[in-house]
C-alpha positions in Angstrom: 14.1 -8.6 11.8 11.5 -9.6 9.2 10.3 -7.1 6.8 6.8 -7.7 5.7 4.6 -6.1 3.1 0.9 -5.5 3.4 -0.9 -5.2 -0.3 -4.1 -5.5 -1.8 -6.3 -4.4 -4.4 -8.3 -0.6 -3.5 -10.2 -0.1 -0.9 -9.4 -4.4 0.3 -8.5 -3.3 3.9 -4.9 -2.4 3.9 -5.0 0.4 6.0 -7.2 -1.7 8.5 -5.2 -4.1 8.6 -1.6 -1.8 9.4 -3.7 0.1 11.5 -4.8 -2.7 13.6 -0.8 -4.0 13.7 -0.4 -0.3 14.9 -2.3 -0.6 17.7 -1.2 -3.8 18.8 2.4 -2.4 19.3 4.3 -3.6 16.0 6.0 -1.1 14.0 4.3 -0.4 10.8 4.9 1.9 7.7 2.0 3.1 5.2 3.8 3.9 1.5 1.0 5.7 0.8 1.2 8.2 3.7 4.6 8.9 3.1 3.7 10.2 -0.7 1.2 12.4 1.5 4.1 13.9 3.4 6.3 13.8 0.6 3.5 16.3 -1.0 3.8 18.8 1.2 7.5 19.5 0.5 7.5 22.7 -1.8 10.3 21.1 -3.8 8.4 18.1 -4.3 5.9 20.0 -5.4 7.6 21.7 -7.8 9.6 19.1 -9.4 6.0 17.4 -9.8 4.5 20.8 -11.2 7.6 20.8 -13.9 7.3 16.7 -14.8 3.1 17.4 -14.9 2.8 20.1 -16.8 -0.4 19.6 -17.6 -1.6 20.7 -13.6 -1.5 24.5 -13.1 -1.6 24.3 -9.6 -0.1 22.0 -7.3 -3.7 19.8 -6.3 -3.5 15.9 -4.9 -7.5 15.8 -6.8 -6.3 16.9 -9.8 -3.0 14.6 -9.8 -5.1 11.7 -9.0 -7.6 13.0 -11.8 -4.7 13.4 -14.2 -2.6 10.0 -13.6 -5.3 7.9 -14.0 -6.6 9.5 -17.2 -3.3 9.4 -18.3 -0.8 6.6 -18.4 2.4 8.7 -19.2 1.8 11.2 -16.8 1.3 8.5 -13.9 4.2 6.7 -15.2 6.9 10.0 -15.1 5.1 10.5 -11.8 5.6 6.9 -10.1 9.1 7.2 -11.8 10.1 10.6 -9.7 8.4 9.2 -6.6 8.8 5.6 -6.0 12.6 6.4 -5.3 12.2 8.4 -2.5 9.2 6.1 -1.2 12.0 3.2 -1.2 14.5 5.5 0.4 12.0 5.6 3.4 11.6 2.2 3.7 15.2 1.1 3.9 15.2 3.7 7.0 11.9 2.8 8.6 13.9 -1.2 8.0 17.2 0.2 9.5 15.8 2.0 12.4 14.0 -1.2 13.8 16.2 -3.7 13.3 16.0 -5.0 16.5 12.4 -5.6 15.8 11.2 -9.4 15.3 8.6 -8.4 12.3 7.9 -4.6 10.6 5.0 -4.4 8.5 4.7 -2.2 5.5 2.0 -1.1 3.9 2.4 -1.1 -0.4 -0.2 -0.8 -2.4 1.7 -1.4 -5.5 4.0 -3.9 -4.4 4.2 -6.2 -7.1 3.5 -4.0 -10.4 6.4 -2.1 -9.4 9.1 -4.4 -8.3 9.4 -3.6 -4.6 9.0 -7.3 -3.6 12.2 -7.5 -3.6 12.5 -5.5 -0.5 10.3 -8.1 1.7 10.6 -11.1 3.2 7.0 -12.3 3.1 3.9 -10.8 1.6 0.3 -10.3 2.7 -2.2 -9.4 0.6 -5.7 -8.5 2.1 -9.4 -9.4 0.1 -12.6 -9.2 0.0 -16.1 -9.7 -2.1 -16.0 -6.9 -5.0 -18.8 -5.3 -3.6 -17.4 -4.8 0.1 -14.8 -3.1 -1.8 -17.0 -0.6 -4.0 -18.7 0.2 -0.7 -15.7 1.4 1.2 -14.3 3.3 -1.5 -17.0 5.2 -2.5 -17.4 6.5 1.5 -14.0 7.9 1.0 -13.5 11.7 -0.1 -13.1 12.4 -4.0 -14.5 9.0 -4.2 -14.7 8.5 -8.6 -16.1 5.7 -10.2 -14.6 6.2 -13.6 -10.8 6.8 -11.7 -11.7 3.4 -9.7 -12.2 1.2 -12.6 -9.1 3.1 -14.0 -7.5 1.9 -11.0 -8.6 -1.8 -11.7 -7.1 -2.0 -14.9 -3.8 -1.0 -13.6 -3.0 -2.9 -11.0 -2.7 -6.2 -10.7 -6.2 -8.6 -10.5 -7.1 -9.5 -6.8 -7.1 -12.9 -7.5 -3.2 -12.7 -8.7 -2.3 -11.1 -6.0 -3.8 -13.3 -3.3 -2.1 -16.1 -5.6 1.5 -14.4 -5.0 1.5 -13.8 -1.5 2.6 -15.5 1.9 -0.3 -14.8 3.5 -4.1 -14.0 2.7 -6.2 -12.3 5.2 -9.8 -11.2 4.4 -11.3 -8.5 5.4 -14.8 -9.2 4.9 -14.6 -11.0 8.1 -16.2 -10.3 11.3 -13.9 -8.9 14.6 -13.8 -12.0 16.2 -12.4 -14.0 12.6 -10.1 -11.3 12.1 -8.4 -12.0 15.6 -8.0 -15.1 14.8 -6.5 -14.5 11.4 -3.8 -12.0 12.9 -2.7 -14.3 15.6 -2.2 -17.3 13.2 -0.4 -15.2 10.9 1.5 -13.9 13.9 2.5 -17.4 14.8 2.8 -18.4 11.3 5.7 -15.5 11.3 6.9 -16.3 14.6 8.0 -19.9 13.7 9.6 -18.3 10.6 11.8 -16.1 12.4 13.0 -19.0 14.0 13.0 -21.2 11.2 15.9 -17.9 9.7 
């Protein structure tokens, strides 16, 4: 089984992309759904109310608000979280083993070390301005929290530069068929190659 990661900068098409894998039968894993269901645990909750002080309710808005306006509360955050985000992958991995390729979504794949737990990487781009327009159609859309979100993470450039694979999202249907089914090949001679 390969493992392979899916990353990008916001709002580049990663959820297209796993979403499209999805649909075409291969098993696939979104990092940043599992924090969504790992939100609606009441201990979760809790343990983020206690290590956020600053939030007097429990509000995904306001925790998005808050970590992006400030860098040690996003940091004690990803620190109490990213565990258990890794814990699901290694299952999502062990329960399809007999797979020939998994794909995982991870938005903050490099920045935070979980490269490691890949075997190739993907990253997905597109023009700057493709990318403003999709994420300012999505709900609680900010423009101050997504240029906070810029200087954070890795550029897009860099990333495209550390991964396996580049796919790009600004491309019509038709192109993006073509670029999953040579990256499909691409990884089927690899797992051959192993």
């Amino acid at each position: 089984m390969i493992a392979v990661a899916i990353t990008g900068s916001y709002a580049s098409g990663k959820t297209f992309m796993l979403n499209y894998l999805a649909d075409r039968g291969f098993k696939t894993f979104s990092a940043d759904q599992c924090v969504k269901n790992l939100y609606k645990n009441s201990e979760i909750q809790n343990k983020v109310l206690t290590l956020l002080p600053e939030l007097e309710e429990f509000d995904r808005a306001k925790i998005v608000e808050l970590i992006y306006n400030n860098d040690l509360a996003r940091i004690k955050l990803q620190d109490f979280i990213h565990p258990f985000v890794r814990e699901q992958v290694d299952h999502f991995k062990k329960q399809h083993q007999s797979e020939n390729f998994i794909f995982a979504e991870i938005p903050l794949l490099f920045e935070t070390g979980f490269s490691k737990n890949f075997d190739f990487y993907i990253t997905t781009f597109c023009k700057e301005e493709t990318r403003i327009k999709r994420a300012s159609a999505r709900e609680y859309f900010d423009l101050k929290i997504y240029n906070k979100i810029e200087q954070i993470q890795l550029p897009q450039q860099m990333k495209m530069e550390k991964a396996d694979f580049i796919i790009n999202t600004d491309a019509n249907m038709l192109e993006f068929d073509d670029q999953i089914i040579n990256l499909i090949k691409k990884l089927e001679c690899s797992h051959f190659v192993k």
